[in-house]
C-alpha positions as CSV (number, residue, x, y, z in Angstrom):
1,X,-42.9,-2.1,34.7
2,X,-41.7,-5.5,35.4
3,X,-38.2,-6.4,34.8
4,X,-37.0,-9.2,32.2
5,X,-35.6,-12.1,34.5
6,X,-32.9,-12.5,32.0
7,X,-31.1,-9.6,32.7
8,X,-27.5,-10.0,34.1
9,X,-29.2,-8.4,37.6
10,X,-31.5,-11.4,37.9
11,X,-29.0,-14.0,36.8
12,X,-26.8,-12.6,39.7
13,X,-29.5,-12.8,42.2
14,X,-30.9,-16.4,41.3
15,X,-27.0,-17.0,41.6
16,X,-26.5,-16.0,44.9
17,X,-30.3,-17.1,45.8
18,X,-29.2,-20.8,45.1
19,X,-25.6,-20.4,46.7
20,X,-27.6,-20.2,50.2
21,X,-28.0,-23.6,51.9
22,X,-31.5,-25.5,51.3
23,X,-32.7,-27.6,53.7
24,X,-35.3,-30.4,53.8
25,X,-38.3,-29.7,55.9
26,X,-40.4,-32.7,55.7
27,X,-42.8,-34.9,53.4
28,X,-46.6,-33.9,53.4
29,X,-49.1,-36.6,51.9
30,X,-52.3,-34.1,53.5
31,X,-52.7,-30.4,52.6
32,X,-53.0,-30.0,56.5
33,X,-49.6,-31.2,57.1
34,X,-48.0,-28.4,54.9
35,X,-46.0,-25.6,56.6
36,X,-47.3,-22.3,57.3
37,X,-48.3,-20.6,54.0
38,X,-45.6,-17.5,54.6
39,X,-42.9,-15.7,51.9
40,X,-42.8,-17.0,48.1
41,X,-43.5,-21.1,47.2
42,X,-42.8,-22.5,43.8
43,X,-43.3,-25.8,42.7
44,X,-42.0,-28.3,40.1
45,X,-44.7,-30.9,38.9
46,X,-44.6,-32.9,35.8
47,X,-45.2,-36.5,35.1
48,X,-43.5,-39.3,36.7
49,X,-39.7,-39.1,35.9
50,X,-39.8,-36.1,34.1
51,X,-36.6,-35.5,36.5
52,X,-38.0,-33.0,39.4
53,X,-36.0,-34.1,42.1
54,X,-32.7,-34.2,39.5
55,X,-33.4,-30.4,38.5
56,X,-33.7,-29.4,42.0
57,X,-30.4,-30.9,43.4
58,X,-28.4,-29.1,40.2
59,X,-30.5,-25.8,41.1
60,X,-29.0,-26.2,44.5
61,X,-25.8,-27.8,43.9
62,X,-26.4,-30.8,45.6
63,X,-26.9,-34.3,44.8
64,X,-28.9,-35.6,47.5
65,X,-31.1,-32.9,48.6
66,X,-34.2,-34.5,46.9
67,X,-34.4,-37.8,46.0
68,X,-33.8,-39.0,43.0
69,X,-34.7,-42.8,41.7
70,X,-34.9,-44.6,38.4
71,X,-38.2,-45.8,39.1
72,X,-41.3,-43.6,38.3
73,X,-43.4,-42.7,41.3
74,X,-40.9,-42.8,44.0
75,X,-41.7,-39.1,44.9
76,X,-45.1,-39.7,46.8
77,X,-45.5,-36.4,49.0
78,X,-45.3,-33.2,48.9
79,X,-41.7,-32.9,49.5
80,X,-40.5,-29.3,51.0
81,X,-37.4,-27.5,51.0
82,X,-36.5,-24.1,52.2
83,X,-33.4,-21.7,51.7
84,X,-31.9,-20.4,54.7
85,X,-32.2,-16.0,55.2
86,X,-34.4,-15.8,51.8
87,X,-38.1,-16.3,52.0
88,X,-37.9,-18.8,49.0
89,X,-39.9,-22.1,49.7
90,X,-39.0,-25.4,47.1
91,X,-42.0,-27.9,46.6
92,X,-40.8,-31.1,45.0
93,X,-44.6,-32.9,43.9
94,X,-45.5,-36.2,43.3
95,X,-45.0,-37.2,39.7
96,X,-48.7,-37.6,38.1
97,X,-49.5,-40.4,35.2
98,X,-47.9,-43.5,36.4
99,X,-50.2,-46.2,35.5
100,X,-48.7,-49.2,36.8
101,X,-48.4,-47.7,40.7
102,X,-51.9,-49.1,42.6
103,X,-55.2,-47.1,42.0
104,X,-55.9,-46.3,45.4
105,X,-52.1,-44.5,45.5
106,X,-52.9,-42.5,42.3
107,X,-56.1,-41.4,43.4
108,X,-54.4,-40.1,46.2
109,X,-51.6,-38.6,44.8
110,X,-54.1,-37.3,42.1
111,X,-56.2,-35.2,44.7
112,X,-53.2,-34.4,47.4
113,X,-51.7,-32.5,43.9
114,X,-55.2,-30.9,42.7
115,X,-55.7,-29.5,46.0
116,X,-52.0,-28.0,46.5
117,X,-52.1,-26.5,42.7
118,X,-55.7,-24.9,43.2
119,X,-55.3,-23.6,47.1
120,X,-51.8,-22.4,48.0
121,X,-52.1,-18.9,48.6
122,X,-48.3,-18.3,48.9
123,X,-48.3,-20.5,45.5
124,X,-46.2,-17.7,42.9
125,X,-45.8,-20.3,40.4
126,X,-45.4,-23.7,39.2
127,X,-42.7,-25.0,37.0
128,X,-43.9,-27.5,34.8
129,X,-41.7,-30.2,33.6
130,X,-41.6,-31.6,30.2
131,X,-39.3,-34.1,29.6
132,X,-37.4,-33.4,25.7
133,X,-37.4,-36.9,24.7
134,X,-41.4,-36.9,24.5
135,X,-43.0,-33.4,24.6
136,X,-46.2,-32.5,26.3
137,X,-48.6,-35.4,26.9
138,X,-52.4,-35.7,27.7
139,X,-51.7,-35.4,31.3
140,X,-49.4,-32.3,31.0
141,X,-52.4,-30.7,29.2
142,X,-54.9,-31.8,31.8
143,X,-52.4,-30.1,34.3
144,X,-52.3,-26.9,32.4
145,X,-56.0,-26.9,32.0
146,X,-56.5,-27.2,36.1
147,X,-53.7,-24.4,36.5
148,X,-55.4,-21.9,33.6
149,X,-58.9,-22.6,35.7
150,X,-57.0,-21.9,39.0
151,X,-55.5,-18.9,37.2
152,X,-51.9,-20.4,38.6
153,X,-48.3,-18.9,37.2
154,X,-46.7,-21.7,35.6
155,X,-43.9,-21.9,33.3
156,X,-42.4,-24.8,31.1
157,X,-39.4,-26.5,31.4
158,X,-38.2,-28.2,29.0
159,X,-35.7,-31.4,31.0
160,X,-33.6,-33.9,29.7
161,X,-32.3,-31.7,26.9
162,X,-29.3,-33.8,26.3
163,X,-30.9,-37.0,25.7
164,X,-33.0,-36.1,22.5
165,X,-30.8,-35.6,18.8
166,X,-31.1,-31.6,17.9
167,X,-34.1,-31.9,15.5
168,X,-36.5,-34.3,18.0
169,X,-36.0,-31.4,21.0
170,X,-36.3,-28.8,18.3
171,X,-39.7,-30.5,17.3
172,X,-40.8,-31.1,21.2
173,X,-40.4,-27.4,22.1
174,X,-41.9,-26.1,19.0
175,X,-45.2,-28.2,19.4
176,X,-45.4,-27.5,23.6
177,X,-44.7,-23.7,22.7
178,X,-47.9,-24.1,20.0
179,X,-49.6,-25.8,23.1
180,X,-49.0,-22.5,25.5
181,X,-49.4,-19.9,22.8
182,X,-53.6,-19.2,24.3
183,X,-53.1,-20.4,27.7
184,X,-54.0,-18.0,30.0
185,X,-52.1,-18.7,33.1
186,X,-48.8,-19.9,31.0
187,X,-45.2,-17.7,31.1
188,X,-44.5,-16.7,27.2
189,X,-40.3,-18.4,28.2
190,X,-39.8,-22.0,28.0
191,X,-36.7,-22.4,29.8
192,X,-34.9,-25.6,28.2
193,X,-32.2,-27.4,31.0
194,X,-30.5,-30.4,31.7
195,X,-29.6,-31.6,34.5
196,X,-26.7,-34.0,33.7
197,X,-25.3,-31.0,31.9
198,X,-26.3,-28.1,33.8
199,X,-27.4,-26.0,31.0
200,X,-30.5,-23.5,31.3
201,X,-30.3,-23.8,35.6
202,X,-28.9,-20.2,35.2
203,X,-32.4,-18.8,33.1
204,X,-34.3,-21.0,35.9
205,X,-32.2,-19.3,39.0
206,X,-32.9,-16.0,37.8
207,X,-36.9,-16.7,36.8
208,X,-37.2,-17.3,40.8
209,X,-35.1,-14.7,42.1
210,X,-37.1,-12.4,40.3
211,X,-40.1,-13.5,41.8
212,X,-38.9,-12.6,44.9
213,X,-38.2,-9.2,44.0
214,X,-41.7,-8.0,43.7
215,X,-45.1,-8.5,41.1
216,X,-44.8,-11.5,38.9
217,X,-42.9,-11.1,35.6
């Protein structure tokens, strides 16, 4: 029987987990140019400044480990970080629906992410970000659709919680949990952070660490 990730034991070991120091491996824009697919990978995707590479440095405790820019798109690869003596990989993705970068770029970025999400064998889940302010758009459904075809763990996270009044995020995570109710592939939890504020990275730190203790929960 799996174990709730929100007991105390997993919010001590996604603790300790993100105590360890992460280090940046490289930037892949070609699935061949990925590392070795060995130990447990998790990945954040979400739309284009949804704030991936913000949520990832206040996982870590750092504030340059990924990149973080104002302007949409600047994440272009698939950008990989590992922690040192866990088997825990960090996969920062390109953000998707960002009309004004060039169509050649998107189409790129479009496929590099479609083929990552659909054959990562060491893939135990992605985290899909949803930024408060707006909700779940047409391309965060599109994205859900690919993962419940792939039959891909993924899990919502709610970002920018701060930045919405109380009754707009209220609204946002009540329509995205009507969205997940029937998907297939979808985790039950949306886990609801901020960055800025560095509420919810707890719930988040102990969701991976228990993926790293055995079966999916």
């Amino acid at each position: 029987m799996a174990v709730r990730a929100s007991n105390s034991e997993f919010i001590e070991a996604g603790r300790l987990l993100f105590a360890r120091p992460f280090n940046f491996v490289k930037g892949c824009v070609r699935i061949a140019d990925l590392p070795a697919a060995t130990g447990v990978e998790v990945a954040f995707a979400g739309r284009s400044n949804v704030g991936k590479s913000s949520l990832i440095n206040a996982l870590t405790g750092r504030t340059t480990l990924a990149r973080t820019s104002n302007t949409p798109g600047r994440t272009q690869e698939l950008n990989i970080f590992v922690s040192e003596g866990s088997p825990l990989t960090v996969v920062d993705m390109p953000g998707y629906g960002f009309a004004k970068a060039p169509k050649p770029k998107v189409m790129a970025w479009t496929m590099l992410i479609h083929a990552y999400l659909t054959g990562r064998p060491n893939l135990r889940r992605v985290y899909l970000l949803i930024d408060g302010r707006h909700g779940a758009k047409a391309n965060d459904l599109s994205v859900m659709n690919e993962l419940d075809a792939a039959a891909v763990s993924y899990q919502i996270v709610v970002t920018k919680a701060d930045k919405p009044s109380d009754i707009d995020l209220d609204r946002a995570i009540s329509a995205t949990r009507a969205v997940i109710a029937k998907r297939p592939a979808a985790h039950p939890d949306i886990i609801v952070t901020s960055a800025e504020k560095k509420t919810g990275l707890d719930s988040l730190r102990a969701e991976i660490a228990a993926l790293l203790s055995g079966p999916p929960v």
